[in-house]
N, C-alpha and C positions, 0 to 999 in steps of 0.2 A: 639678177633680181629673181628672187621665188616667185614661181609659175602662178598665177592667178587659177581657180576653180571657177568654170561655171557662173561668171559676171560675164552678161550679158547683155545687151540692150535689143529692144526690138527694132525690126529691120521699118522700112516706108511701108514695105508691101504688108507687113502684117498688120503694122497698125489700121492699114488702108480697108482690108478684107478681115468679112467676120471669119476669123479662121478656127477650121474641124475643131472640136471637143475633144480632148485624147479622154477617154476613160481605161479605168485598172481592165488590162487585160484577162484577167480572173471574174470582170462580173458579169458575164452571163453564163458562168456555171453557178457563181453562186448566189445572184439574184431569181429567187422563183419567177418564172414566165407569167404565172397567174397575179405577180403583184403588179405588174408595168402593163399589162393587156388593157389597151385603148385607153392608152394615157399619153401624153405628147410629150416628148423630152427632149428638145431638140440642143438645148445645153448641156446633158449628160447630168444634171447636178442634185437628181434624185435617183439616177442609178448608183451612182459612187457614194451617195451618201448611202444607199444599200450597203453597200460593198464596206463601207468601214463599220455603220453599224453590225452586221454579220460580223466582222474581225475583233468587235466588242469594244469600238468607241463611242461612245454618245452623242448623238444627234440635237443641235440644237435650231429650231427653227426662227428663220430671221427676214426681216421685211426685204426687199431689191430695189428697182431705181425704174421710173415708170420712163412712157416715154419724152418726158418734157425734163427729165435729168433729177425728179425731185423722188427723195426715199416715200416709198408709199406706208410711210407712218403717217405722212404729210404736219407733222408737227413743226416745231423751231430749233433751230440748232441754240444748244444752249448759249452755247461762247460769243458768238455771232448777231442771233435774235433772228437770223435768215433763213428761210425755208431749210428745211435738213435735206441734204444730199448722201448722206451714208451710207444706207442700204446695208447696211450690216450689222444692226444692235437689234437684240430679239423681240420676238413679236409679244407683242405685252398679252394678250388674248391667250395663247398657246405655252407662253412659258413667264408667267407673272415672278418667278421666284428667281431668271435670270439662268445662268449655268447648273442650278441644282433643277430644273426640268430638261435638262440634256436627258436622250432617251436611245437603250438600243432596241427599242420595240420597231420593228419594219411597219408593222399596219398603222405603228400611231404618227409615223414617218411618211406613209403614203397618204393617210387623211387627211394633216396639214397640209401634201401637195394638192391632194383633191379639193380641201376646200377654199384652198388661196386661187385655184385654176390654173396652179404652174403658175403662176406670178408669184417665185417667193426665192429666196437665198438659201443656205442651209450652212451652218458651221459645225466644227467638230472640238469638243472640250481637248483638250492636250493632255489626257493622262498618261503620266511617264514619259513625255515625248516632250523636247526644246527645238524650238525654231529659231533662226537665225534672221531676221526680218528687216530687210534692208530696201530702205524708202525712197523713193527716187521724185513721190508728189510736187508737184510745188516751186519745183526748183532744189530739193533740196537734194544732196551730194553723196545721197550712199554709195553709189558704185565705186566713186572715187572713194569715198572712204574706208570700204570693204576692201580696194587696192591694196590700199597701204598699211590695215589691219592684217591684212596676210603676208603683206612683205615682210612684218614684224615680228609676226607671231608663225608664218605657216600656214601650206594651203586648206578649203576647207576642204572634206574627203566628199566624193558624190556619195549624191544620196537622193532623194526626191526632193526635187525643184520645183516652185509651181509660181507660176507668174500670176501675180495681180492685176486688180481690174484697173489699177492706174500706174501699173507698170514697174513696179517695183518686185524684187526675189525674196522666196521665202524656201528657207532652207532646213528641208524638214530632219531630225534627228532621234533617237531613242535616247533615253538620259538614263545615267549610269543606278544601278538598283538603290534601293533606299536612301537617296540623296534627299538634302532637307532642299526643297525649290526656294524656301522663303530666304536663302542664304543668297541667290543669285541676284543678279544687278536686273533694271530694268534694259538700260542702257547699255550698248558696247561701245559705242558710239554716240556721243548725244545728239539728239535730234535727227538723225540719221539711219541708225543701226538697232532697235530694239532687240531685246533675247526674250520671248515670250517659253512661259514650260510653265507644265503640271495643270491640274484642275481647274485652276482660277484662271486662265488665260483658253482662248481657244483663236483658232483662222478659219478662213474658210470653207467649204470645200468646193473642188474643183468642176466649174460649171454654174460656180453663183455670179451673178453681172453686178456691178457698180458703174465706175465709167466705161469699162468693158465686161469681158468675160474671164473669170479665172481659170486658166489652166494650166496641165502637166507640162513644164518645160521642159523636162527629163527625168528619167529614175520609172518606179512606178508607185503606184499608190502605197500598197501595203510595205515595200520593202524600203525601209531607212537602215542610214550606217549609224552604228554610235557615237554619240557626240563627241567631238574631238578632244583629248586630253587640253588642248591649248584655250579651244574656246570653254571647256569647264575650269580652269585655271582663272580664266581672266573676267571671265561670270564673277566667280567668286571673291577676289580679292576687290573687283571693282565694287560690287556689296559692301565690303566689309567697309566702306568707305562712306557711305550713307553716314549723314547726319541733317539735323534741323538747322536753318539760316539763323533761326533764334537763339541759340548757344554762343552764335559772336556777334562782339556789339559791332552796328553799324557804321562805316565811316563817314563821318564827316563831309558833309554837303557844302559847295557855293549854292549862290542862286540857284536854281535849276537853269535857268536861259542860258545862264555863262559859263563855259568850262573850264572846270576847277584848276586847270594847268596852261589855260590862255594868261601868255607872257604877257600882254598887253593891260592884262585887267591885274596882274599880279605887280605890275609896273605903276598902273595909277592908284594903288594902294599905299607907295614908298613913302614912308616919311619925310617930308621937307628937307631934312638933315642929312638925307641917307647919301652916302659917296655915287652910288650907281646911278643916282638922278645926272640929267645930263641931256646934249645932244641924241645919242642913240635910243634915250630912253624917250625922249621926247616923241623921236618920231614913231618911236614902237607903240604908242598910247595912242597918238593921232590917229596911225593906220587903223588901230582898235577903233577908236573912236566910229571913224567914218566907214568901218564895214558897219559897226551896229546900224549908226545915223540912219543908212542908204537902205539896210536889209527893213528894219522897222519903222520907214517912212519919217524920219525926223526932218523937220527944216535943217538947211545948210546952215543958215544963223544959229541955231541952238545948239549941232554939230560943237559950230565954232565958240560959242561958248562954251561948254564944257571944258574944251581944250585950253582955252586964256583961264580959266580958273584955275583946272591942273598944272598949268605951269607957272600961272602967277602966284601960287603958294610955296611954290622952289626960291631959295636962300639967293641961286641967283640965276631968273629967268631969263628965257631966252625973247628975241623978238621978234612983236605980236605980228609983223610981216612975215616974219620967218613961217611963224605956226600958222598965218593961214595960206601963206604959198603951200605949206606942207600938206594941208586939210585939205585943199582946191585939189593936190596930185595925187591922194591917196581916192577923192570923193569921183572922180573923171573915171579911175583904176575900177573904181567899186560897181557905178552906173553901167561899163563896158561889162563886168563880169554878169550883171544883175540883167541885162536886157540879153545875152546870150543864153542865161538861164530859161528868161523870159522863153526864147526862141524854142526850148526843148521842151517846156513846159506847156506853151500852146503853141499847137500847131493847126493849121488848114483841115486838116483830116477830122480832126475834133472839134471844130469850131470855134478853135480860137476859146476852149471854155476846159477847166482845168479845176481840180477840189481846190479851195481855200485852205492856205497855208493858217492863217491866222482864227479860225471859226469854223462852221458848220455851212456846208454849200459851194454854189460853183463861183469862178472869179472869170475874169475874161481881157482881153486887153484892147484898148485902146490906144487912137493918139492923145497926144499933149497938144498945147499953142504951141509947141515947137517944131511941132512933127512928129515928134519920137515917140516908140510906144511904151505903156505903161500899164500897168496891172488894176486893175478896180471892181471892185463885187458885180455879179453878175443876180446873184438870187440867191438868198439862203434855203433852198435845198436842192437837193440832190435826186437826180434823173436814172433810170434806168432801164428801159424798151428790151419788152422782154418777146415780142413779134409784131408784123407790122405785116398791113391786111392790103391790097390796091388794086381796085375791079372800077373799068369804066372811066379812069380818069380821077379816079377820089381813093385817096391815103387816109388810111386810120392806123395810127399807132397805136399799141398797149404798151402803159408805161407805168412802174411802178415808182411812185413819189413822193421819199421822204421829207418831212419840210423840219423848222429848225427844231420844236421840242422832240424829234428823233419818231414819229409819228408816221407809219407807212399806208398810202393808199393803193391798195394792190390794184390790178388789172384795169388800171382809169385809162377809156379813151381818149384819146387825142385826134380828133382830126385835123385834117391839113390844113382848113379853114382857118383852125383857130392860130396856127401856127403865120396865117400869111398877113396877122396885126396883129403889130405890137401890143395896141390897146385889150384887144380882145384876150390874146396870150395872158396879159395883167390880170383880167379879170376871171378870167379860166383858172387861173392857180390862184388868187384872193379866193376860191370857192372851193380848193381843196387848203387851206390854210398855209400857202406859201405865198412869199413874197417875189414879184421880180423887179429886181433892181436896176435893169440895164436902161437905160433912155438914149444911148447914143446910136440911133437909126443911120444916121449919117455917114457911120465908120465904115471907111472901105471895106473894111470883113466882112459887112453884114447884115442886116438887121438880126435882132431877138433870135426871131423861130427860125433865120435861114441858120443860123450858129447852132441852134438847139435839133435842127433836122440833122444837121453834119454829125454832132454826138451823137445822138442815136444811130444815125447809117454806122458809126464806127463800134461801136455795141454789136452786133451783126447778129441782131434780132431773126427769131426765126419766124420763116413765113406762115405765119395764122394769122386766119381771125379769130377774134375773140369774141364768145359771146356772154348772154346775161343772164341765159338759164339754160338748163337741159333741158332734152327732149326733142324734137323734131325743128330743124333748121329747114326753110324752103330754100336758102341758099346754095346749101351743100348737098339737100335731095339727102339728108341725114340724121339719123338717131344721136343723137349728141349727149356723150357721157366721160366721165372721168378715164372711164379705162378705154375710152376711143370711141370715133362715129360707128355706128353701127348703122347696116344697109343691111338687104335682105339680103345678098352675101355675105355677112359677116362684119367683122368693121377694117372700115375702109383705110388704109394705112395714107392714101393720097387726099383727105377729104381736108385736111388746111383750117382746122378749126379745133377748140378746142372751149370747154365753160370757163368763166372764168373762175378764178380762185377766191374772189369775193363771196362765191356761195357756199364756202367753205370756211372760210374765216371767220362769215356773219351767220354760220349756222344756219343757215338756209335750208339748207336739203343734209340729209342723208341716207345717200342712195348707193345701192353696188350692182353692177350688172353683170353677174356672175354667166360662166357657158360653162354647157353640161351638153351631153348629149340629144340628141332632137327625140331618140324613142322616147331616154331615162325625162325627159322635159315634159313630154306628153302624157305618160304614165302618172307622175305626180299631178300633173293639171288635172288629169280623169279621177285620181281621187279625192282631189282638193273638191271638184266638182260635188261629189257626193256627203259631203260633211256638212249638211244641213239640208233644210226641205229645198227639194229639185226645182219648185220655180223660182223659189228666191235666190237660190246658186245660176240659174241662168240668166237672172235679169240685172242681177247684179256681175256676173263672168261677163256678158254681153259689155255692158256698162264700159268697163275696166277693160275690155280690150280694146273700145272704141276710143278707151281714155288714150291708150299709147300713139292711138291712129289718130288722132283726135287733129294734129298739124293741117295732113292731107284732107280729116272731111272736114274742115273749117273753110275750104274753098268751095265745098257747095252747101255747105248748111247756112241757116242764119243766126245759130246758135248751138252751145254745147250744152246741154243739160245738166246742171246739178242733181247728184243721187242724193234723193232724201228718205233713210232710209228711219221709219218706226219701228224702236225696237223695245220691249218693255224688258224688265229687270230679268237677267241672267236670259238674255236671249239670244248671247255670244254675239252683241254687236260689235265687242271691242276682243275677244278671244274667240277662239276655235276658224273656225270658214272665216270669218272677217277679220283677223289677224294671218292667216296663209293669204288668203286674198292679196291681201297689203303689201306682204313680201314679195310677192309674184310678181308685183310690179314694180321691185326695184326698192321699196323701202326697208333700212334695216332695220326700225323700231318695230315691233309688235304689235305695239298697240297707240291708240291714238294719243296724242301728249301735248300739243301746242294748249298753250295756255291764253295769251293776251290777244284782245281786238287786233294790234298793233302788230306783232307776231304774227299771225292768223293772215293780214295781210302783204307784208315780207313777203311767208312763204307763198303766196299764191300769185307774183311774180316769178319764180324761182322753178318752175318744171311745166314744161308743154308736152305732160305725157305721163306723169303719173299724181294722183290723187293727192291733195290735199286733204284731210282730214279733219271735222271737226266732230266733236264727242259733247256736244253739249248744250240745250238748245238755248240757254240763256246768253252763249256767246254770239249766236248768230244773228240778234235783233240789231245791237251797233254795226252789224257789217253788211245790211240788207242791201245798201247802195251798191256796196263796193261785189257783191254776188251777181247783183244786175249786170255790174259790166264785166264780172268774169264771166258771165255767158257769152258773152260778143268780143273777147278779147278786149276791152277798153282801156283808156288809162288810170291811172291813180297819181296821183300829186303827192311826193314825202317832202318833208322840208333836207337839205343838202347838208353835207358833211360840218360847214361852217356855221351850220344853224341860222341861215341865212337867206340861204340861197335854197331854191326848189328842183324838186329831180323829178322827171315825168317817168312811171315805168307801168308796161304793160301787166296785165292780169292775168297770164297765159295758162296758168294751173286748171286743169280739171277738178272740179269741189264735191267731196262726199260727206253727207252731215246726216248724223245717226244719233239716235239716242232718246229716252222718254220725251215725250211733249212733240217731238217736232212734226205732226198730224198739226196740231195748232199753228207752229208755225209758217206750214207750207201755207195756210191758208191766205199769208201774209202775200199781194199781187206780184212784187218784187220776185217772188220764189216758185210760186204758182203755175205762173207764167212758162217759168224756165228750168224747173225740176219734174223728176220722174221720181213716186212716194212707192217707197214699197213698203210692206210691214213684214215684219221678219216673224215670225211664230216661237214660241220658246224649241231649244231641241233638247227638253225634258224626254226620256221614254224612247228618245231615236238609237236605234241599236244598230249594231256593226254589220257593215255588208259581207264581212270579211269570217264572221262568226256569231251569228243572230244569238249567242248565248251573253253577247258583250255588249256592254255601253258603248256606241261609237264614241264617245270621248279618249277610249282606249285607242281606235284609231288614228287619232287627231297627236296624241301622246306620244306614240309609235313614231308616228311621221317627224314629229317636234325631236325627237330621239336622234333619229336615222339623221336631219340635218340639223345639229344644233347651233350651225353660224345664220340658221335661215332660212327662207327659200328664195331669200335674192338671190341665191346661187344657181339660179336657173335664170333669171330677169333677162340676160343681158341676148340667151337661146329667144326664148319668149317675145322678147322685141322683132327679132330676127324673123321669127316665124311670123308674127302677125304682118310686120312691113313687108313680106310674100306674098301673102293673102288680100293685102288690104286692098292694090288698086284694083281689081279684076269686081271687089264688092263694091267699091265708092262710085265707081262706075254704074254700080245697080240703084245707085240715093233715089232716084228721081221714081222710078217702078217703086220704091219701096216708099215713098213719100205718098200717104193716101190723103189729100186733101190739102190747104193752106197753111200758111201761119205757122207761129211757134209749136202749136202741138203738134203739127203734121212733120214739122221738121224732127223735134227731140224723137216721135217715135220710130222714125226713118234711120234717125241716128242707132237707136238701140235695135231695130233691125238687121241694120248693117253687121253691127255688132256680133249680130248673136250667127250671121253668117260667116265670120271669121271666125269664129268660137267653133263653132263645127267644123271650118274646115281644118283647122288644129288638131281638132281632138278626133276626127273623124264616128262626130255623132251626132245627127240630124234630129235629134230629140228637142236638142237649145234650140234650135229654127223653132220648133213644135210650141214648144211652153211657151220664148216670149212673144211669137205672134198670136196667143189666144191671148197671154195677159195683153197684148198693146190692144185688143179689139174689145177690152172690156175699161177701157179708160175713157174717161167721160172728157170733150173737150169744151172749156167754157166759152171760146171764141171771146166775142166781146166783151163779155163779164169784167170788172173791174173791181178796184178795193171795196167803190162805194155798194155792189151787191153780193159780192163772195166775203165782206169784211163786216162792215161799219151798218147796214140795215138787220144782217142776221143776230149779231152781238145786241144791238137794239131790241129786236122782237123776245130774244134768250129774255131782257133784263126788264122791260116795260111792257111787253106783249100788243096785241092787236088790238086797241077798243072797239068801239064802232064810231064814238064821239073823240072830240078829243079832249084831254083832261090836263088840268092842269096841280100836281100835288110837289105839296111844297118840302118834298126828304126825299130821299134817295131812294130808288134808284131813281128817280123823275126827276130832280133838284129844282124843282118849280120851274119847269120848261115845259111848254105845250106838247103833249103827243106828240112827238115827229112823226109816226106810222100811226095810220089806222087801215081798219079793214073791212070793207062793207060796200053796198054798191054807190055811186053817184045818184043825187038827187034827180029822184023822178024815172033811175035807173032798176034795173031787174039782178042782174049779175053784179055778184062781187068782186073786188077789186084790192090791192094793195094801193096805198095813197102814202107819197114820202112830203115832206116838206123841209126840202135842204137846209136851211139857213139854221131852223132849228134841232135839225137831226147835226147838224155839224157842230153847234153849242154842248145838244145833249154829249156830241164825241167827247168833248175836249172836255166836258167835266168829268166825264166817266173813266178818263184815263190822265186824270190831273195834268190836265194840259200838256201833255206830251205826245203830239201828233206826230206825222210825216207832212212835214209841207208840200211833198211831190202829188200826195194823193187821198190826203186827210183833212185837209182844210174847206173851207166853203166852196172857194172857189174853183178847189180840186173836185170836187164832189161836183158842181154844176157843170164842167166839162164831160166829166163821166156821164153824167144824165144823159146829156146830149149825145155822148160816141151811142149812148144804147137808143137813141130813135126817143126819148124823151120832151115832152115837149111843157112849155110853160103857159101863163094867161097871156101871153104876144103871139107864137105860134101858133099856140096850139086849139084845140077845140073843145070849151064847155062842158061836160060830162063826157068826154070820150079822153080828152088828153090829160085834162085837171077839175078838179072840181074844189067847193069853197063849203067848208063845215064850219059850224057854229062849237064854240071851247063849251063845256058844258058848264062849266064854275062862273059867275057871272059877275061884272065889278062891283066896285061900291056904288056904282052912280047909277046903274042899273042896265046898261051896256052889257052887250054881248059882244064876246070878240068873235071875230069873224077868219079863219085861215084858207089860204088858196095850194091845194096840195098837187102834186103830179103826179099820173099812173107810174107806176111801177110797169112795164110790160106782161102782161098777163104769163106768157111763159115762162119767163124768169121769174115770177113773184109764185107759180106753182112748185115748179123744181127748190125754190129758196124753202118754201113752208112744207113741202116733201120731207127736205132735206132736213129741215129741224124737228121735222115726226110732228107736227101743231096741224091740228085738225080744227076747224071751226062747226061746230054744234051747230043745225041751226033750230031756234029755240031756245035755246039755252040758256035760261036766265041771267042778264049781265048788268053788273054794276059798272059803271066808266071809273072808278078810282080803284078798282082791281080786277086781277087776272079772273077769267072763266076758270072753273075745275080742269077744263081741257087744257086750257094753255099752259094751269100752271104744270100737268103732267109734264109737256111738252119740253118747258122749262128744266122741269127735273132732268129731263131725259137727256136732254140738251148737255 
């Protein structure tokens, strides 16, 4: 037999160990030293791609295979609909036009390494060159069929060998000069042996990973033998062979169920007349019969009739004892073979639970009233555990669950609980749209979930947990991202956790956490820093780094601050500084984008660590509740997958809301309370640190230049550094907390803040700036909607009379003065005077009935009175707490109405009329159905 070439398989020990990289011994003379300097290659598969590019092949850049096995396109395999595992089709970003962006430019080779971070593949287009490409994936028989290709034809000559990342040979060649490649076969082999050559086709190169790593099995890079006269012979002829299936007409079908050369079915076809009916034919129709009967659940009596009809139409039949002794021996033969099936089919290991032959899902077996076991639906869909979590005594599976319209819900937990009733198991998958069909608790195998725990132990899911969002886990004491946990050493390879894929799917986040160097990290941060005016770059850098750490000081704060940032038109709220911002902390959009309430809330489930975003203040009024409890982490209620059923998930996101108007909206208590307002200034006029001759916007352009996948390409540095810094500051919360309550806490937050900010960047200036702006922030303490809201809008729109009036248009809508201003009868000092019930009317006409029941209503409003030391005609005291003024408009009957108002507290009701610039005259001639010349200034001003 002719000597086989170079079929090989690998040994235990290699598969077992990641074993050395071989690279072309020729590239470190001819790879320049200055392109690989403080670059990490510990695959070799950006040096070689040097090395070929230099010898003038083209470089094609291509996605790899992350650590959970999935291609980091993270798309769908076409064929499939399955997550894609390939790792090897090119990155749509860097070469959108496929093999015609293959490149032998080395810097444009080393930038796609730089900006993927070494997470990337690289292939090389096949100019003039044929490979031999023999697959061994799957089960499938290259080697053996390489064998015996060369027994026949001749061995193949060495040449460069490079094993694949799933263990298959590729046998690399030079092809003979001006050959046409479109004349060659794909095939040498089918399904087995590919012959890839010329332009259109490329491999990999060696050091790019799939399920492993590709390397040199022998030969070297650059030197190939010329492709064998036999394999160019047999290339070609098997070509010539190509044709369309649609040139010849198709043959002729049976049923599909029955095959077209089953004797038995070609038997109960025969014509009544025909000589071959008989004895032998008889029996040969029965046995047909009764495998169909037994395989697709027929009764024995229908069986049996079949067979009395088949024969009672023969000239002359046989008898009907005959045919059913024969039925009974063929039906016993059938049940024996079908329950040994059974036997291979479910096993103990699996739980007794096996895909449905007949439909979509699993089946499972049972006993009969006889004993004997038997096959019956288990649930129309299909199970797959894709890791499994167990701390302390409690099991959570992640299971992905298709149900029967072919419908996948990724990354669903499971815990054990649900698994240990039946009932509950039922109603757990009713609530992702599957059905379970099992009710036989009684069978020795089982119940339900112990059957359905088995399946999955036999899956051999790997150990993580899974979680619901990125960003800071307290379980794992870790930064939690797509491209791994991240600790202030770096990310943690042992950290057991991972996001789940639903926030990918559902477009929740997208985020990248790019490493770069810790100097080249800090560099950029210092000029990011400078790309707008210096306090609003510190109080907002403070912010956002408190945002990453935001996990850790959630254990001493009582809330996280929303940044509400005013910014008027072209004040780069959503470009220049507040678009690097963005990046820096991991998001890859630029600028701010979520559009719906609904949306708006998703995302702010989905990252405990980097900003949410909203750009627009009319989004923010539907979501004022749901901002409340993003400050305190709280929950939010969605309705469930089955539209049905409800899903509780936390608020974890940090929230930045920018944009014209929102000065108005902070005013709203919800917001007030638990945001930090900055205003951002235009940066018209701001010129380049870098070149005072230049628009810093040049700067900004430059920078957007240098990395144009980003600046998530530092994020993932950036986390790393702050989770460094952070505990040694959150430690300081309490010194840096100057005073009570919510203010005292957000300011302490953004203190901390701006102390890891500095110690990043090593510049004590951020300390400087945001502790003057936190000591120039006004805190309202007790204030509430009813006087930071609903009296000052009042005073804007109807003003202070001294009497109160009653006018029957707008703005007054014939409601008595709720506000007057003047002192108490028989009193010296004036006073602000509210009267609830009507100042609560006046609300609700003023804003066509669209209140806040929390804090807008009557009775909302008389609670606030009281938090502010307010008192009424039961508590309170006669000219000091409330007093009783006469309406100045008088009835028909001649009656004056009489109203009993409450102080306003003299200190709130000066800072209130401060704050709205309304001065009271006094003197000043006043009419009670209109504003004073002062007020209505005031008004104006307002």
């Amino acid at each position: 037999m002719t000597e086989v070439a170079m079929i090989t398989t690998p040994t235990a020990e290699e598969a077992a160990v990641y074993a050395p990289i071989k690279t072309c011994e020729m590239s470190t003379a001819q790879v320049s030293s200055t392109l690989l300097e403080g670059l990490e290659d510990p695959r070799g598969v950006l040096r070689n791609s040097l090395v070929l590019a230099e010898a003038g092949h083209p470089i094609l850049p291509c996605y790899t295979i992350d650590g959970h096995g999935r291609c980091t396109c993270y798309g769908k395999d076409k064929k499939t609909g399955e997550d894609c595992c390939s790792g090897k089709h090119p990155i749509r970003d860097y070469a959108p036009h496929g093999l015609k962006d293959a490149t032998t430019d080395r810097d444009t080779i080393v930038g796609w390494f730089k900006q993927r971070s070494g997470k990337i593949n690289f292939a090389w287009r096949l100019d003039g060159l044929g490979v031999v490409d023999i697959d061994t994936n799957g089960g499938k028989t290259g080697l053996a069929d390489a064998e015996a290709m060369q027994a026949a034809h001749g061995p193949l000559s060495p040449t460069l060998v490079i094993r694949t990342g799933r263990g298959g040979l590729q046998h690399v060649y030079e092809l003979p000069a001006e050959v046409d490649t479109g004349g060659y076969t794909d095939e040498l082999v089918t399904g087995s042996i590919d012959f890839k050559r010329g332009a259109g086709h490329y491999v990999m190169v060696p050091g790019s990973k799939t399920a492993d790593v590709y390397r040199i099995e022998s030969g070297d890079l650059l030197t190939r033998a010329p492709l064998d006269g036999w394999v160019h012979d047999l290339a070609l002829k098997l070509g010539s062979k190509k044709s369309d299936k649609g040139d010849r007409p198709s043959a002729a079908k049976w049923p599909k169920d029955i095959a077209d050369d089953d004797p038995w079915y070609r038997a109960l076809l025969l014509d009544r007349t025909h000589p071959a009916r008989g004895n032998t034919t008889m029996v040969r129709v029965v046995g047909g019969i009764a495998h169909r009967a037994v395989r697709d659940g027929w009764p024995f009596e229908m069986a049996l009739g079949v067979a009395y009809n088949y024969e009672g139409a023969s000239d002359d039949p046989q008898d009907r004892a005959l045919i059913e002794d024969r039925l009974a021996h063929y039906w016993a033969e059938e049940v024996a073979k079908q329950r040994a099936g059974l036997d291979e089919r479910f096993t103990e290991m699996t739980g007794y639970l096996a895909p449905r032959e007949d439909g979509h899902g699993l089946a499972t077996l049972v006993d009969n009233r006889f004993g004997k076991p038997e096959e019956t639906p288990f649930g129309d869909f299909t199970v797959t555990a894709t890791s499994v979590y167990t701390r302390d005594g409690n099991t959570v599976w992640t299971v992905d669950l298709t149900n029967a319209q072919g419908r996948t819900a990724r990354d669903v937990e499971l815990p054990h609980e649900v698994l240990a009733s039946t009932a509950t198991l039922r109603r757990f998958l009713l609530g992702h749209r599957c059905q379970l069909r099992f009710s036989a608790d009684r069978d020795k195998r089982g119940s339900a979930g112990v059957r359905l725990q088995a399946l999955m132990e036999s899956q051999n899911p790997a150990d993580y947990r899974v979680v619901s969002h990125l960003g800071w886990d307290d379980k794992a004491q870790a930064f939690v991202t797509f491209e791994g946990a991240i600790t202030a050493d770096g990310v943690d390879p042992d950290a057991q956790v991972r996001p789940s894929r639903e926030l990918i799917s559902r477009n929740l986040v997208d985020h990248r956490y790019g490493f770069r160097s810790e100097e080249e990290t800090r560099e950029v941060l210092r000029e990011v820093l400078t790309h707008h005016d210096e306090t609003v770059t510190s109080v907002i850098g403070a912010w956002g780094i408190a945002a990453v750490a935001k996990g850790q000081i959630m254990r001493v704060a009582s809330q996280f601050p929303i940044l509400a940032v005013e910014a008027p038109s072209e004040a780069g709220k959503s470009t220049g500084f507040s678009a690097e911002w963005y990046q820096l902390l991991g998001n890859r959009n630029k600028e701010a984008g979520i559009a719906t309430s609904a949306a708006l809330r998703d995302a702010m489930t989905a990252h405990r660590g980097a900003p949410v975003r909203i750009d627009d203040a009319d989004t923010v009024r539907p979501l004022l509740e749901n901002l409340r409890q993003a400050t305190v982490e709280g929950e939010v209620v969605k309705m469930g997958e089955d539209k049905r059923s409800s899903v509780r998930s936390k608020l974890v996101a940090p929230v930045w809301i920018s944009g014209e108007g929102i000065a108005a909206v902070h005013e709203e208590k919800a917001i007030r309370d638990r945001s930090l307002l900055v205003t951002m200034p235009s940066p018209k006029g701001r010129m380049s640190l870098k070149d005072p001759t230049r628009p810093q916007w040049d700067d900004i352009m430059e920078l957007g230049a240098k990395y144009p996948d980003g600046l998530s390409v530092f994020a993932g540095t950036l986390v790393r550094l702050v989770l460094r810094h952070a505990p040694a500051r959150i430690a300081e919360f309490t010194k840096m907390r100057n005073g009570s309550g919510r203010h005292a806490d957000k300011m302490a937050t953004l203190r901390v803040g701006a102390r890891i900010l500095a110690d990043i960047t090593g510049d004590e200036s951020h300390v400087e700036r945001v502790d003057a702006w936190v000591s120039e922030q006004v805190d309202t303490g007790a204030e509430n909607a009813l006087t930071l809201k609903v009296i000052p809008a009042a005073v804007r729109a109807v003003g202070t009379p001294e009497v109160p009036v009653r006018v029957n248009q707008a703005p007054h809508y014939g409601i008595e003065s709720p506000i007057v201003y003047r002192p108490a009868p028989g009193g010296e000092q004036a006073a602000l005077w509210v009267e609830i019930g009507r100042l609560a009317q006046w609300w609700s006409k003023h804003n066509n009935g669209k209140v806040s029941e929390r804090t807008e209503t009557e009775a909302a409003m008389r609670e606030q009175a009281k938090a502010l030391g307010m008192k009424g005609t039961k508590a309170g005291e006669r000219g000091v707490d409330w007093a009783q003024f006469n309406v100045d408009k008088r009835t028909t009957g001649g009656k004056q109405t009489k109203i009993a108002y409450q102080r306003v507290p003299d200190r709130i009701a000066a800072k209130l009329l401060d704050g709205l610039g309304t001065e009271i005259v006094e003197g000043e001639p006043r009419d009670p159905r209109r504003l004073t010349a002062s007020e209505i200034e005031a008004v104006n001003r307002a």
